[in-house]
C-alpha positions as CSV (number, residue, x, y, z in Angstrom):
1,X,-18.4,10.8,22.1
2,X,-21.6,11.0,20.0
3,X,-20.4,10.1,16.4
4,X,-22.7,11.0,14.1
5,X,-22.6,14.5,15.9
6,X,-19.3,15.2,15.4
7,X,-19.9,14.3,11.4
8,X,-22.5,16.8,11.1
9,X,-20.5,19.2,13.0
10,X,-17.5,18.9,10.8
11,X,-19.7,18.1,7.8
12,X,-19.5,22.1,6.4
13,X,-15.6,22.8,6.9
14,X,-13.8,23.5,3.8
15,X,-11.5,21.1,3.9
16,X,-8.3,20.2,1.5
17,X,-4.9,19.3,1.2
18,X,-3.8,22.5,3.2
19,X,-5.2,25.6,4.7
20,X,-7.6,26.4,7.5
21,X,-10.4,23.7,6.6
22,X,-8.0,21.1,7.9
23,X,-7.0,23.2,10.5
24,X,-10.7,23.7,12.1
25,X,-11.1,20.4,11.9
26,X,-8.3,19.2,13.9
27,X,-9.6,22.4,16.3
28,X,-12.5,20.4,16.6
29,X,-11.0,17.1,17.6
30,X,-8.7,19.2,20.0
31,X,-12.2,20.1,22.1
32,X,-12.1,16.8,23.3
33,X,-8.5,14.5,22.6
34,X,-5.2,15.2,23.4
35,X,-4.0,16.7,19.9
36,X,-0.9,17.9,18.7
37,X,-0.5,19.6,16.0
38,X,2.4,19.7,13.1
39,X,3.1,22.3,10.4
40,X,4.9,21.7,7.5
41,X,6.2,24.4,5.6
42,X,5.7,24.9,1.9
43,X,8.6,23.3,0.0
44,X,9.5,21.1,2.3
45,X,10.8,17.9,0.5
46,X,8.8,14.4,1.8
47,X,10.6,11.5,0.3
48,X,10.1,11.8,-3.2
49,X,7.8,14.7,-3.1
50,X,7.4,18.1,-2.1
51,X,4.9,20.2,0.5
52,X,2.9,22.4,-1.9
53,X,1.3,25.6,-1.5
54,X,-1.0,26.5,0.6
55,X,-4.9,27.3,-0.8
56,X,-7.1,29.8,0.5
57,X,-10.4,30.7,-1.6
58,X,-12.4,33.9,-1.1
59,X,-14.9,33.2,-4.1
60,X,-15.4,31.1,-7.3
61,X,-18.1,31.1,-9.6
62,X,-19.5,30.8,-13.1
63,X,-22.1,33.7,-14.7
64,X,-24.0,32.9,-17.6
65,X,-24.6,35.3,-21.3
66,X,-28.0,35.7,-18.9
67,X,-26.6,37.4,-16.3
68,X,-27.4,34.2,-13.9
69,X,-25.0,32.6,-11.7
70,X,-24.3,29.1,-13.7
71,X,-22.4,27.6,-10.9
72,X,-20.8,29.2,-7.4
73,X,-18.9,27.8,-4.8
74,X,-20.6,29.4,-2.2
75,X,-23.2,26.8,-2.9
76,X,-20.9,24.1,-1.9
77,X,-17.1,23.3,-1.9
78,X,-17.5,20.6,-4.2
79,X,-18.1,22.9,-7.2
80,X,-14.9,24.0,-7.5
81,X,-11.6,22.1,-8.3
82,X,-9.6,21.6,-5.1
83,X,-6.3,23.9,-5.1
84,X,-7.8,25.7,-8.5
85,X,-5.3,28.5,-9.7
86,X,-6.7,31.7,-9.7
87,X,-8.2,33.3,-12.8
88,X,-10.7,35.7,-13.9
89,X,-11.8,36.2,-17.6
90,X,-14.8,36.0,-19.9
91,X,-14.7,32.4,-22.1
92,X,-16.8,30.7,-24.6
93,X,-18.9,27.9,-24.3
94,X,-16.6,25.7,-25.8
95,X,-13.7,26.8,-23.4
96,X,-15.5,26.6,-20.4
97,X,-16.5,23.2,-21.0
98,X,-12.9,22.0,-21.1
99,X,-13.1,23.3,-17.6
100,X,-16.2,21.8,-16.0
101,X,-16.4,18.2,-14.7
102,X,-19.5,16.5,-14.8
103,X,-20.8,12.8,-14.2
104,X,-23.1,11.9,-17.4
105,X,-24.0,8.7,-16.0
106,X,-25.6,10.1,-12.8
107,X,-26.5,13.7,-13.9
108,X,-28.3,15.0,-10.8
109,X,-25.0,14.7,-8.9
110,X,-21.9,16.8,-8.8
111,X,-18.6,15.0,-8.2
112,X,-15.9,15.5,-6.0
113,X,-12.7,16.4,-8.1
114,X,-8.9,18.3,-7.4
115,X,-6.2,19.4,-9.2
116,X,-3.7,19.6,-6.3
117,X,-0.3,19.5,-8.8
118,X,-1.4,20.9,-12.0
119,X,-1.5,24.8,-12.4
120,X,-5.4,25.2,-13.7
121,X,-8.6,25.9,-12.7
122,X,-12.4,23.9,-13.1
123,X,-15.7,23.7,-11.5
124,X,-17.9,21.1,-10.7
125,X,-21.9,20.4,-11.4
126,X,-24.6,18.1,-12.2
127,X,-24.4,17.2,-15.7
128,X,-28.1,17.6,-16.4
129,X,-27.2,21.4,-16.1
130,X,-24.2,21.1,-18.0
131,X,-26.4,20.1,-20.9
132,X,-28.3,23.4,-20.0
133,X,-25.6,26.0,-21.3
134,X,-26.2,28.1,-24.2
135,X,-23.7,29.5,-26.7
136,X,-22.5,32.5,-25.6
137,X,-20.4,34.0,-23.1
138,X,-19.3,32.9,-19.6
139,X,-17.4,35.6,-16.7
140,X,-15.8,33.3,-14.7
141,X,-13.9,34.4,-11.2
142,X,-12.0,31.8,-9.2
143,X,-10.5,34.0,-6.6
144,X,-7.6,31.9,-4.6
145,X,-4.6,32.0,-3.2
146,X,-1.8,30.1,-3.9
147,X,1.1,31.0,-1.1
148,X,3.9,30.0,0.9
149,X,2.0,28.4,4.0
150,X,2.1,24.6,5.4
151,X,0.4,21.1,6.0
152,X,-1.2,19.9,8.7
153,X,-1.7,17.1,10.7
154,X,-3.0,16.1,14.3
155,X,-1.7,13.5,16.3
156,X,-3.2,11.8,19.3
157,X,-0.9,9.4,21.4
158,X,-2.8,7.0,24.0
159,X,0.4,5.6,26.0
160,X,0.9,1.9,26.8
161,X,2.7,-0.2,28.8
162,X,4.9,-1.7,25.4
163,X,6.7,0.7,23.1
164,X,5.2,-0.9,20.2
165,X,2.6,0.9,18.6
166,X,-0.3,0.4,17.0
167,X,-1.3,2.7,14.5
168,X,-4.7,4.7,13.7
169,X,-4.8,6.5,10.0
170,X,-7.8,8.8,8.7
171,X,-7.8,11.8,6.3
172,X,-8.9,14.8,7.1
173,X,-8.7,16.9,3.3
174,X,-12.0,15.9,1.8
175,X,-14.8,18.4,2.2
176,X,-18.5,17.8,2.2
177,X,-17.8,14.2,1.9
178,X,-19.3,12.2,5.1
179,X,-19.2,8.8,4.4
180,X,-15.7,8.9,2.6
181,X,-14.0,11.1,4.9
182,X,-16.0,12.1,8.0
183,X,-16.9,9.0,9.7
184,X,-13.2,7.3,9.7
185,X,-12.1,10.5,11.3
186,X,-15.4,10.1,13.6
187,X,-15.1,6.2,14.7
188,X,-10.8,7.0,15.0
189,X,-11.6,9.8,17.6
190,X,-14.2,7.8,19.0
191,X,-11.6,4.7,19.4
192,X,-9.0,7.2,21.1
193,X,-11.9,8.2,23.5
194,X,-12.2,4.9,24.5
195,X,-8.7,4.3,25.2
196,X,-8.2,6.9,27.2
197,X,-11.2,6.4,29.2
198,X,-10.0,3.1,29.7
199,X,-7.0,0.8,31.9
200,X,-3.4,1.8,30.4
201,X,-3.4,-0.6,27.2
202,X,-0.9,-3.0,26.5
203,X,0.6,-1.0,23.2
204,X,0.9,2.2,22.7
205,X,-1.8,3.5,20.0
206,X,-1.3,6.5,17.8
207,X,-3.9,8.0,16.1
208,X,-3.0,10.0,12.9
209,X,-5.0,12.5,11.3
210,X,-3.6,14.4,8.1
211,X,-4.4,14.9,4.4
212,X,-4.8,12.1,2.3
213,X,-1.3,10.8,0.6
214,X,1.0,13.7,0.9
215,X,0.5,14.0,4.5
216,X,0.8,10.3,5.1
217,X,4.0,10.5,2.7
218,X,5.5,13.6,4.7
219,X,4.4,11.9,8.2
220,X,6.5,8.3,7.0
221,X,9.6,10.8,6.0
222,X,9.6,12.8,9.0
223,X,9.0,9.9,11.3
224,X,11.0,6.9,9.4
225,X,13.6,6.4,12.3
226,X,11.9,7.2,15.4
227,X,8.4,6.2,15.0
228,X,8.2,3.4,12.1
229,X,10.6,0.9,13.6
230,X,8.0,0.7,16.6
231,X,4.6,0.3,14.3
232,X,3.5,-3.5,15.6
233,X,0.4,-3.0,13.4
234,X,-2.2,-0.7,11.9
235,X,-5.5,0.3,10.0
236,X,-6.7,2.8,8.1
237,X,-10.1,3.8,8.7
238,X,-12.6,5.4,6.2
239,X,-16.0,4.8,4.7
240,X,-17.9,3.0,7.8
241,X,-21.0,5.1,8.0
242,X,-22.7,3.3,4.8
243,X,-25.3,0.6,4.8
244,X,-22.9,-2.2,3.3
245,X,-21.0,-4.9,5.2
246,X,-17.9,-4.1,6.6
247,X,-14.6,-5.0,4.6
248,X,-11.0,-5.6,5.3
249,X,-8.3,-4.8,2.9
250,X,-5.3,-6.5,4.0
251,X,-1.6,-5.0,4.7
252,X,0.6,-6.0,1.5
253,X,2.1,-8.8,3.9
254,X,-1.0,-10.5,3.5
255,X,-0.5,-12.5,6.9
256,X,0.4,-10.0,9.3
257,X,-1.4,-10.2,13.0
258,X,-3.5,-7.4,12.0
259,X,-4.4,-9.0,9.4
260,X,-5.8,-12.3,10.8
261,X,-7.4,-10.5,13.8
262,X,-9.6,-8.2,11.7
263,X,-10.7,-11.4,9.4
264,X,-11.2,-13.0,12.5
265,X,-13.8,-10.4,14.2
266,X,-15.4,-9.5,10.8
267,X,-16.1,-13.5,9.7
268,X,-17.3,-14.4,13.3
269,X,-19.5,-10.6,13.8
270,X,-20.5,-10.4,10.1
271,X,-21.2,-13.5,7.6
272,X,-21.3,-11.0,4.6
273,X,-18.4,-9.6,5.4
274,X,-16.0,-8.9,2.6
275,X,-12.6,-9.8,2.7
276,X,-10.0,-7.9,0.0
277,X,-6.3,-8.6,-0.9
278,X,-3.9,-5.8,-1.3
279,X,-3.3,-3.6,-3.9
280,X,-1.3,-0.5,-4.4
281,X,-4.7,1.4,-5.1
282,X,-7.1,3.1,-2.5
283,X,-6.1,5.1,0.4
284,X,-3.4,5.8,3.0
285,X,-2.4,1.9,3.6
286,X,-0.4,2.1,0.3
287,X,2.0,4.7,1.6
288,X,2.3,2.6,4.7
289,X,2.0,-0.7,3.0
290,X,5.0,1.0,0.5
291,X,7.9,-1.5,0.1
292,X,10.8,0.3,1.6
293,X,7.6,0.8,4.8
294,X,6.1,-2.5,4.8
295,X,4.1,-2.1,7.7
296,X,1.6,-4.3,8.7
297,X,-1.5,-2.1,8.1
298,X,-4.6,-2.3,6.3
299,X,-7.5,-1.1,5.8
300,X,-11.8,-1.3,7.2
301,X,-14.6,-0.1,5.7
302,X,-17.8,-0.6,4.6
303,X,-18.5,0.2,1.1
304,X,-15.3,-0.1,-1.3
305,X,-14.6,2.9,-3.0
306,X,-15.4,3.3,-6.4
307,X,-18.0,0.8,-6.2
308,X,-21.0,2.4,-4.4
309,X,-22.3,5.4,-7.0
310,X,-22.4,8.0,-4.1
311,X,-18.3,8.1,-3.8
312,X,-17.1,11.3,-4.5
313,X,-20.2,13.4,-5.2
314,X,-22.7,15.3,-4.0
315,X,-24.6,12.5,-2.6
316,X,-22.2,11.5,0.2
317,X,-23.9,13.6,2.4
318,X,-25.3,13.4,6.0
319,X,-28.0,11.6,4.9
320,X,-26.0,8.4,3.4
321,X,-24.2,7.9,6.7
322,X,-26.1,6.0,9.4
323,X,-25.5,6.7,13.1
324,X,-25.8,3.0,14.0
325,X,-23.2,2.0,11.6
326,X,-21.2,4.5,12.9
327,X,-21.4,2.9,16.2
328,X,-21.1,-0.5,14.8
329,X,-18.1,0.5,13.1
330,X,-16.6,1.8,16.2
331,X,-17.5,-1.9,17.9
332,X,-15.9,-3.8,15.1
333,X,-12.7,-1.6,15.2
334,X,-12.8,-2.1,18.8
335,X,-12.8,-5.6,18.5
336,X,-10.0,-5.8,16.3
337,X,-7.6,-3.5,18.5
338,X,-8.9,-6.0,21.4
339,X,-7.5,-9.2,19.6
340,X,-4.1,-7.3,19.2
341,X,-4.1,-5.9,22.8
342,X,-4.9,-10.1,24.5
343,X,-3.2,-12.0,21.9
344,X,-0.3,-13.7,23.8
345,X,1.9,-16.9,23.7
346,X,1.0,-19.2,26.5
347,X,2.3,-22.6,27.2
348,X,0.3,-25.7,28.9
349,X,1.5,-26.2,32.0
350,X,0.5,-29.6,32.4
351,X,0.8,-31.3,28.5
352,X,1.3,-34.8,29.6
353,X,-2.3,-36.3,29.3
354,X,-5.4,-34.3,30.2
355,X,-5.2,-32.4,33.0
356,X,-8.0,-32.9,35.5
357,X,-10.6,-29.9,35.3
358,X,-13.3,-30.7,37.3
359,X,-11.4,-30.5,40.7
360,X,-10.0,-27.2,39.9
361,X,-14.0,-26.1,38.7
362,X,-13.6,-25.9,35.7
363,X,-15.4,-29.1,34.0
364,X,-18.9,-29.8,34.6
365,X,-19.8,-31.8,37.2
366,X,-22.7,-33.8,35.7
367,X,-22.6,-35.8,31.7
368,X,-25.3,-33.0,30.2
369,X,-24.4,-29.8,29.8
370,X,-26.3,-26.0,28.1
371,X,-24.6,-25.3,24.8
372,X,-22.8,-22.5,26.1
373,X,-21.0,-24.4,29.1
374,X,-20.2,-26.7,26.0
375,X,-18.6,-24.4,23.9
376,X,-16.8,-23.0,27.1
377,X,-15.9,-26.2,27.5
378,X,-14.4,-26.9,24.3
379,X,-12.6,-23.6,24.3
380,X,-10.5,-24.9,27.7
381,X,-9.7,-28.6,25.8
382,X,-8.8,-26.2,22.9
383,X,-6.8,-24.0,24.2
384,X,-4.9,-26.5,26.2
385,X,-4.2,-28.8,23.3
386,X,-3.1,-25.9,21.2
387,X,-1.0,-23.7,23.6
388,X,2.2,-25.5,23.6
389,X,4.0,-22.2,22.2
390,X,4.1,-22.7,18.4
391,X,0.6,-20.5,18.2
392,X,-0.8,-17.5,20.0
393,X,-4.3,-17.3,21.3
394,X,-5.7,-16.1,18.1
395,X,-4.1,-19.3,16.4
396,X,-5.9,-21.2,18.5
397,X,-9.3,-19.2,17.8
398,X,-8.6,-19.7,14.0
399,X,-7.3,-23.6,14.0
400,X,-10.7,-24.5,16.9
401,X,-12.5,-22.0,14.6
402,X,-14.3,-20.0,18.4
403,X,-14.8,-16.9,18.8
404,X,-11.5,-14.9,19.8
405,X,-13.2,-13.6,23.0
406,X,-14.6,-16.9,24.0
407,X,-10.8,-18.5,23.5
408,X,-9.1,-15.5,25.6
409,X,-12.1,-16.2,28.7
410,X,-10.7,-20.0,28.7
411,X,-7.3,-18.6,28.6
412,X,-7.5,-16.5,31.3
413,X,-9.5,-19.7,33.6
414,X,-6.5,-22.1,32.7
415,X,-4.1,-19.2,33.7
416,X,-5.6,-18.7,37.1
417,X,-5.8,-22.9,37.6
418,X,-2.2,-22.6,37.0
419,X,-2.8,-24.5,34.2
420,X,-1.5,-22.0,31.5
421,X,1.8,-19.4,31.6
């Protein structure tokens, strides 16, 4: 699966909380994963909130005392207010500046903005033209619909030989936003691609696509006895096509597997990576991270929201996402998930002294040695010393500070010595 293709192809949908932009999309993932789909009707009650309407928009747009189109949707889905109410009707200046949003402190760019519970309308656009509008009058026509529909999400399930699962999150409501949005929803479909073209894993991955918060919120109520109790551990993926180091927000346990193994791969793959504590703030891990929840998911990225000036505007476009950290993404996520899918308690077989390795070939046979044999070496004396059952493989990676992949290959020697169970 070609990542950065599948951003540009799903780059123009208009996606939002509901309607048929969320729906294409998943369309789109259905070409080539096993996707389910669930519809949740309008009203439906979701722990402590409710499924809202659904939004459909024919046109929106702003004409000037000119006669000149000031600002249209048409142009762009960012320049009207997700789920805006309908209204048409001439205004002032003055009025229809209570309804435009604007960023003053980059005025080329038009921001990304919704008013999914509040009964109003608004447009979006650089503020440089904001700054542009004369007195006079404005005809404004934001024709939507605001009817009984549903909310959508798409599941994909990659079966394992455990019932516990690990779990996949990206949204799928943003529109025209590719580094924010698109390329978690790329590297997660890329990751389920790879599963399934792969052996039958050890746990069972699911891979959730829905709209940010309410559909994480309405998947959590709907799923809170079946599915929950099984969640092992879990990431939410969003914001990887960018040029900045990855980052790791961790679960609100702070300690969870998931945890450590993501630390571990990013601070042995990536020196600059940056590491982040919880916090109730950001994306879909806080619903799952929510106290009566508690799962053991967080979140990677690249670039932290907020903090890179092209979140939520115009300028998170194709061009700010990168097709080779795209794929790099995928690798890193891929190198988590294989930390969860080896890590294992195993016990030293022989713990009385040293056991002899060089008659069962695994020791070198002369005193010098190439640094790599070394450090292979070391991981076996390691992994012996430390696998007396306290500590799983990735304790031992952390406490002899190796490379998780280089403790599991000395794992797996012991273990066919006989040396290791």
């Amino acid at each position: 699966m070609e990542l950065y293709a599948l951003v540009e192809r799903l780059f123009p949908l208009p996606r939002s909380l509901t309607g048929e932009g969320v729906r294409q999309t998943l369309s789109v993932l259905a070409e080539d994963l096993p996707l389910a789909v669930t519809e949740v009707p309008t009203g439906t009650t979701a722990l402590d909130w409710q499924v809202p309407r659904e939004w459909r928009v024919r046109e929106a747009h702003v004409t000037g005392p000119d006669g000149r189109r000031v600002v249209d949707w048409a142009d762009g889905p960012l320049h009207l207010v997700g789920h805006s109410a309908p209204f048409t009707g001439r205004v002032d200046r003055g009025e229809l500046l209570e309804h435009l949003h604007s960023l003053p402190d980059r005025p080329a760019l038009t921001p990304y903005r919704t008013s999914y519970y509040a009964d109003t309308w608004g447009f979006c656009m650089p503020h440089e033209r904001v700054e542009r509008l004369s007195e006079g009058y404005y005809d404004v026509v934001v024709d939507t619909d605001l009817t009984a529909g549903s909310l959508t999400w798409g599941e994909v399930i990659v079966p394992g030989r455990l019932q516990d699962e690990i779990l996949v999150s990206a949204h799928v409501c943003h529109p025209a936003q590719a580094n924010d949005n698109l390329s978690g929803i790329a590297v997660a479909a890329g990751l389920a691609q790879r599963l399934l073209d792969g052996p039958t894993p050890r746990h069972t991955f699911r891979f959730l696509f829905a709209p940010g918060t309410l559909g994480a919120i309405a998947w959590l109520a709907r799923h809170r006895e079946d599915v929950v109790p099984r969640i092992s551990a879990g990431f939410v993926l969003t914001g990887l096509g960018d040029s900045s180091p990855p980052s790791y927000k961790c679960s609100r346990r702070g300690d969870a597997v998931v945890d450590r193994a993501a630390q571990h791969v990013l601070r042995h793959a990536h020196p600059q990576a940056r590491l982040l504590p919880f916090t109730p703030y950001g994306y879909d891990e806080r619903q799952f991270c929510s106290p009566g929840f508690d799962l053991p998911v967080g979140r990677l990225g690249r670039g932290v929201h907020g903090e890179y000036p092209e979140y939520h505007t115009s300028a998170d476009d194709l061009s700010f996402v990168d097709p080779g950290r795209l794929e790099e993404s995928l690798d890193l996520v891929a190198a988590v998930v294989d930390v969860l899918e080896r890590d294992e308690v195993l016990v030293n077989q022989e713990p009385y002294g040293e056991p002899q390795l060089g008659r069962r070939g695994l020791y070198r046979s002369t005193g010098a040695t190439p640094l790599d044999a070394r450090a292979a070496e070391m991981a076996l004396l390691w992994t012996l010393s430390l696998c007396d059952g306290s500590r799983s493989l990735l304790g031992v990676a952390e406490q002899a500070d190796l490379p998780f992949t280089v403790v599991a290959a000395a794992a797996e020697r012991l273990k066919d010595a006989g040396l290791l169970a």
